[in-house]
C-alpha positions as CSV (number, residue, x, y, z in Angstrom):
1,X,48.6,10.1,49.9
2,X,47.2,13.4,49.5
3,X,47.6,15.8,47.0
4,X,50.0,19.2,47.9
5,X,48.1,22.1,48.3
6,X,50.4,24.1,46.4
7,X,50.2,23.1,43.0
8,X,47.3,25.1,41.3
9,X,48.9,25.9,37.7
10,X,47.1,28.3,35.7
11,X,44.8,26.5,33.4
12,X,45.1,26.4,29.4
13,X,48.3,28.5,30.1
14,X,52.2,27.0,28.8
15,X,54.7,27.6,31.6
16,X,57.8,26.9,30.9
17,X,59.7,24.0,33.1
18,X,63.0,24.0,32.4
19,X,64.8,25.3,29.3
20,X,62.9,23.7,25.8
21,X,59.6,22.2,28.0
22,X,56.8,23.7,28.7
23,X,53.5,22.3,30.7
24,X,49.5,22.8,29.7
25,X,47.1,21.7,32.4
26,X,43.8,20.5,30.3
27,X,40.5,21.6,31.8
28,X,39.2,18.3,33.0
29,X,40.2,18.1,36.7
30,X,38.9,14.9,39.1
31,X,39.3,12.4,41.0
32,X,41.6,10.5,39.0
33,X,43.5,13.3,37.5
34,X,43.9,16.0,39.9
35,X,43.6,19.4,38.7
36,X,43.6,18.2,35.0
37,X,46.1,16.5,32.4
38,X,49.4,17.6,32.0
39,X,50.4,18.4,28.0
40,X,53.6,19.0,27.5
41,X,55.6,20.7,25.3
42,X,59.6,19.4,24.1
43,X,62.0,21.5,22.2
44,X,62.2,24.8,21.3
45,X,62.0,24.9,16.9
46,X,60.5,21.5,16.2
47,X,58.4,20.6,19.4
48,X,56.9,17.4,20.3
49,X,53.5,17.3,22.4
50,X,53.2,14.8,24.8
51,X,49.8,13.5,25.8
52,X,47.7,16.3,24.0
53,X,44.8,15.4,26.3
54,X,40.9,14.7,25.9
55,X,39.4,15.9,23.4
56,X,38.2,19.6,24.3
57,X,38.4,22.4,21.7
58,X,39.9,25.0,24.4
59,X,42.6,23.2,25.1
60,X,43.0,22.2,21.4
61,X,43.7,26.0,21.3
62,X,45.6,26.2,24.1
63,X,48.7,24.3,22.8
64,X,48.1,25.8,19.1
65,X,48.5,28.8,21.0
66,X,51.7,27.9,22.7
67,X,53.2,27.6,19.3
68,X,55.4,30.6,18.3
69,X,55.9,31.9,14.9
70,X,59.3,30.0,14.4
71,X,58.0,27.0,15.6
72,X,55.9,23.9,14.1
73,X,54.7,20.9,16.1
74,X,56.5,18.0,14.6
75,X,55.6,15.0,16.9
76,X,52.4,14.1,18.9
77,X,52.8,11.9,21.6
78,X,50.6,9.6,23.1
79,X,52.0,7.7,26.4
80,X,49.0,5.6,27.0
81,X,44.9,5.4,25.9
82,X,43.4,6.6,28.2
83,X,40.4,9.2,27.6
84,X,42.4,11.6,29.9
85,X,45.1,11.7,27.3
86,X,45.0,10.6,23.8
87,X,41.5,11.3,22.6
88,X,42.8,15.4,21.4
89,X,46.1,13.7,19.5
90,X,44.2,12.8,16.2
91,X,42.7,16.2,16.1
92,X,45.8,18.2,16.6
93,X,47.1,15.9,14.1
94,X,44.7,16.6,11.6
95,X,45.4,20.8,12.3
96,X,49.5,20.5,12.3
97,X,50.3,17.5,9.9
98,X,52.2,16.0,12.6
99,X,52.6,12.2,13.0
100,X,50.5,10.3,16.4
101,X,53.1,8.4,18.1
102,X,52.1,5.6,20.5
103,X,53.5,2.4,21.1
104,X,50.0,1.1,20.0
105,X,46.3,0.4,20.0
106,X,44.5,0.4,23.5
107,X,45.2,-3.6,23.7
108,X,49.2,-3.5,22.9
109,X,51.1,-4.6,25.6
110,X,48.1,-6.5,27.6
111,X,49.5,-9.3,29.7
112,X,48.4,-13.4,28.4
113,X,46.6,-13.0,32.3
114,X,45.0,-9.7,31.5
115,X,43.6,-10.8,28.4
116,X,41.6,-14.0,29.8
117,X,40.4,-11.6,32.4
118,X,38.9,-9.2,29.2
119,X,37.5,-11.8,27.7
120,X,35.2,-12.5,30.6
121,X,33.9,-8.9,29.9
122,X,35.6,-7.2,32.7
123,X,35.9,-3.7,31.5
124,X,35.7,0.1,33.2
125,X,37.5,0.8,36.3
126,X,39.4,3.5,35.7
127,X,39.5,6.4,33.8
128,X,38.2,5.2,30.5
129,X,39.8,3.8,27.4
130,X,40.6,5.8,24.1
131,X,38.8,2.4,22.0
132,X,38.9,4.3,18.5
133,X,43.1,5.3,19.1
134,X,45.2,4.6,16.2
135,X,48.8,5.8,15.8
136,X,50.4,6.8,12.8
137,X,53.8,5.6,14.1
138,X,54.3,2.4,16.6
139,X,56.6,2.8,18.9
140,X,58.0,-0.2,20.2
141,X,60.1,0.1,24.0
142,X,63.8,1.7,23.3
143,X,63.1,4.0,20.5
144,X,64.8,7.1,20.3
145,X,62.6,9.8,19.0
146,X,64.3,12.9,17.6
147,X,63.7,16.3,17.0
148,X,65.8,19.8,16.7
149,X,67.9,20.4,19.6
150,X,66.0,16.5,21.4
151,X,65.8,13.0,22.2
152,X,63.6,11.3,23.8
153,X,64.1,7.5,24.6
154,X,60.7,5.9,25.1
155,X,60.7,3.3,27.6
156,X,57.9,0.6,27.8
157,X,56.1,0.3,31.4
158,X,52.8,-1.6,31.5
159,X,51.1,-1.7,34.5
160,X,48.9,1.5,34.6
161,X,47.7,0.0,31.3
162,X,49.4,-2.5,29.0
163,X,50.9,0.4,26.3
164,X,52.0,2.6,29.0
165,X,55.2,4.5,28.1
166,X,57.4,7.0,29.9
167,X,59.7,9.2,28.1
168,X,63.4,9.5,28.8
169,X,65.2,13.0,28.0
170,X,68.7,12.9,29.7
171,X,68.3,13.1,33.5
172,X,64.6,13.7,33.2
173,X,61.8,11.7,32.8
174,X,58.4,12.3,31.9
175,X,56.5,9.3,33.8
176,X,53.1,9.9,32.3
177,X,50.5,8.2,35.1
178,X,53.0,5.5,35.7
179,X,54.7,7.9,38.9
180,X,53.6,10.6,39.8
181,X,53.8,12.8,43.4
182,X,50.1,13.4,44.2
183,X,49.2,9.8,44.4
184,X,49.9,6.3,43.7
185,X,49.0,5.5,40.1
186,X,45.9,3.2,39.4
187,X,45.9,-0.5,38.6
188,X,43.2,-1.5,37.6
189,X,42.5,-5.0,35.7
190,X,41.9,-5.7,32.5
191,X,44.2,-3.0,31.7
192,X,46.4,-2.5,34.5
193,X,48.4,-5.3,35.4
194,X,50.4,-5.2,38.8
195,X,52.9,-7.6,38.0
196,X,54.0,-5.6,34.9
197,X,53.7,-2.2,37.4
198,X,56.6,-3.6,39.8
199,X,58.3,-4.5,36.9
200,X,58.2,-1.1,35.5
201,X,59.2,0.0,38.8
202,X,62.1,-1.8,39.3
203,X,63.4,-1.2,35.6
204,X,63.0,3.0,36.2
205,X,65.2,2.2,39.9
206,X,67.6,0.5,37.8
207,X,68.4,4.5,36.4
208,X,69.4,7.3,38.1
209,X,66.8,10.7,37.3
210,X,67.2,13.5,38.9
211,X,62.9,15.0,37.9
212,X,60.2,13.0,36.9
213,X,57.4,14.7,34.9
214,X,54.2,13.5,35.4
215,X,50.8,13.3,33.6
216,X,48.8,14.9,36.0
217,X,50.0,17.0,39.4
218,X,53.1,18.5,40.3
219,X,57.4,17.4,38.9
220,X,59.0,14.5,41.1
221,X,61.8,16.0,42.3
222,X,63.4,13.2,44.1
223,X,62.4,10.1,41.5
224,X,64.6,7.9,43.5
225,X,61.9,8.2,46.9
226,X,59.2,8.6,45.1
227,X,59.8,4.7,43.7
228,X,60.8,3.2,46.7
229,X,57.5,4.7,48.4
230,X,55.6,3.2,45.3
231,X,57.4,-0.5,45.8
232,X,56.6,-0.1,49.7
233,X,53.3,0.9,49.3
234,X,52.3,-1.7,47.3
235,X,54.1,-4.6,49.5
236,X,52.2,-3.0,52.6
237,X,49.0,-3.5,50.4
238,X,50.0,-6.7,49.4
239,X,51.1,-7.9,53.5
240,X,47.3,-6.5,54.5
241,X,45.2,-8.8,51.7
242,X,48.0,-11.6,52.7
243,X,47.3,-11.5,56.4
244,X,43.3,-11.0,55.8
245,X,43.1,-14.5,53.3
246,X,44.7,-16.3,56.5
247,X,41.4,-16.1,58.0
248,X,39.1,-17.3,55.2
249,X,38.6,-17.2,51.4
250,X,37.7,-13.6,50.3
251,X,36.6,-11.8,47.4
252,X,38.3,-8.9,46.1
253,X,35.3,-6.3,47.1
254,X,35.3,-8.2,50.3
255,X,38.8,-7.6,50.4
256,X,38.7,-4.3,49.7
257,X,36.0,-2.9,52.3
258,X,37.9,-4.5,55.2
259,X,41.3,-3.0,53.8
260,X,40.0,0.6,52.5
261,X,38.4,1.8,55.9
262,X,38.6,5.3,55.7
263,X,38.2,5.2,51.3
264,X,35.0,7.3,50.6
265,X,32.0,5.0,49.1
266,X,32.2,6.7,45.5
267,X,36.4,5.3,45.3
268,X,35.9,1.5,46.6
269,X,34.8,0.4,43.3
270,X,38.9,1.3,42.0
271,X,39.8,0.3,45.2
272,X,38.3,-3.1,44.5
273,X,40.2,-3.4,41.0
274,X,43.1,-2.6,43.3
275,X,42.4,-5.5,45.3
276,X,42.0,-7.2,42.2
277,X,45.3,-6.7,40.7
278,X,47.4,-8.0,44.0
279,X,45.4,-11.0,44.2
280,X,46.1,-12.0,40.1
281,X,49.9,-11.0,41.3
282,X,49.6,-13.4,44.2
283,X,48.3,-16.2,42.0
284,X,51.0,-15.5,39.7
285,X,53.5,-15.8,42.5
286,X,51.7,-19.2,44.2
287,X,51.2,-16.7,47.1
288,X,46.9,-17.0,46.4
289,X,44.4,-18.9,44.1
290,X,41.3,-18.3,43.5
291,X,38.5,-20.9,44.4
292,X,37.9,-22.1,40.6
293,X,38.5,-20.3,37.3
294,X,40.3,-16.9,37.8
295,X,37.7,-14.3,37.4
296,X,37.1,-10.5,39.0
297,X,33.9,-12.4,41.4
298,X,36.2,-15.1,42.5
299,X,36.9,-16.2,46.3
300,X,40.5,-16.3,46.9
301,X,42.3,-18.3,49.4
302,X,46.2,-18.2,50.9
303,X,48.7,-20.5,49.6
């Protein structure tokens, strides 16, 4: 799906959303995050910064900037380990006083699959993980974080990465890279677990929203679509590797060159993690196996 043409937000500059948040594009636009992280900014005394970013001194400045003289940062929020997102939260930290929030180290929330599948050394992939990220508070899936004048109920959805989080304010939710509008978030193995994604999925249908606020790109503002598409999207991907094991074992770069046609060269490598993820899925479901020990090489065949 490609990106709208019409979301080109100043960068390094805090527009205002809706009354108490505010948005911060980060300078680090590409591939895999669009025109650049989204930081955002909750409340209007007390405020809590969500996803500060990657580490990068202008942007550092940028949300001390966006601080007003009656306000104090009071919460830092960290929605997953990526490099894309975490990596400026122990510095702000260390220039506020404010507490890192996260529901926990880059290996929290890793499926029992997932974690056979790291210890065979499969790594990268994706956009890169925060490996020194520590939080001053743990976070675990329901907890209501509170500050002057908000609430936010963080809700637990692995998939994009195992300590993947999304933050519930009222009707709004901030999605993080778990939905967002300008393309289908990544899943890519060790970390990203597509059985956990649908999951996640289906537990954000099971709510009505009426704007989702995502980590990179422009607000959701039909959630409800944007889900299904997700759900569809992956079963289409999931019917196309189905109906291409029925002629033959296959390995998940084989896989993914005959499925991603029109993917430049530079993107089939996260296309084959992809892959990846819907064949461990199908295994999961008896719907494929893999020709001896589970393993990112392996030869899959249909069950």
């Amino acid at each position: 799906m490609m990106p709208p043409d019409d979301f080109d937000p100043v960068i390094g500059v805090a527009e205002t959303l809706e009354p108490g948040l505010r948005r911060i594009v980060a300078p680090n636009p590409s591939p895999m995050t669009y025109r650049g992280t989204n930081t955002y900014l909750v409340g209007t005394r007390s405020l809590a910064v969500i996803d500060p970013g990657p580490e990068d001194e202008a942007h550092l400045q940028a949300i001390l900037d966006a601080v007003g003289p009656d306000q104090s940062i009071t919460h830092i929020i960290v929605t997953h380990t990526h490099l894309d997102h975490s990596p400026l939260a122990r510095p702000l930290a260390q220039r506020t006083g404010a507490p890192v929030l996260a529901f926990g180290d880059p290996d929290a929330g890793r499926s029992a699959v997932m974690a056979e599948l790291a210890k065979d050394d499969l790594v990268g992939g994706g956009e890169g993980i925060d490996t020194t990220f520590t939080a001053d508070v743990v976070v675990p899936d329901g907890t209501v974080i509170d500050g002057d004048g908000w609430e936010l109920e963080a809700i637990h959805t692995p998939g994009h990465i195992g300590n993947h989080l999304c933050l519930a304010w009222g009707d709004l939710c901030l999605t993080a890279d778990h939905v967002m509008g300008w393309a289908s978030s990544l899943v890519s193995p060790p970390d990203g677990d597509l059985t956990d994604f649908m999951a996640s999925c289906a537990r954000l249908q099971a709510r009505a929203w009426r704007v989702f606020y995502p980590g990179h790109g422009a607000p959701v503002t039909d959630p409800a679509a944007r889900l299904d598409w997700l759900v569809t999207h992956r079963l289409s991907r999931e019917a196309s590797i189905l109906s291409h094991l029925a002629q033959g074992p296959a390995t998940a770069a084989d896989l993914a060159a005959a499925i991603y046609t029109e993917t430049p060269p530079a993107l089939l490598g996260a296309a084959t993690r992809n892959v990846l993820a819907h064949l461990v899925d199908l295994t999961g479901k008896d719907r494929a196996a893999p020709l001896g020990r589970l393993s990112a090489n392996a030869a899959f065949k249909a069950l």
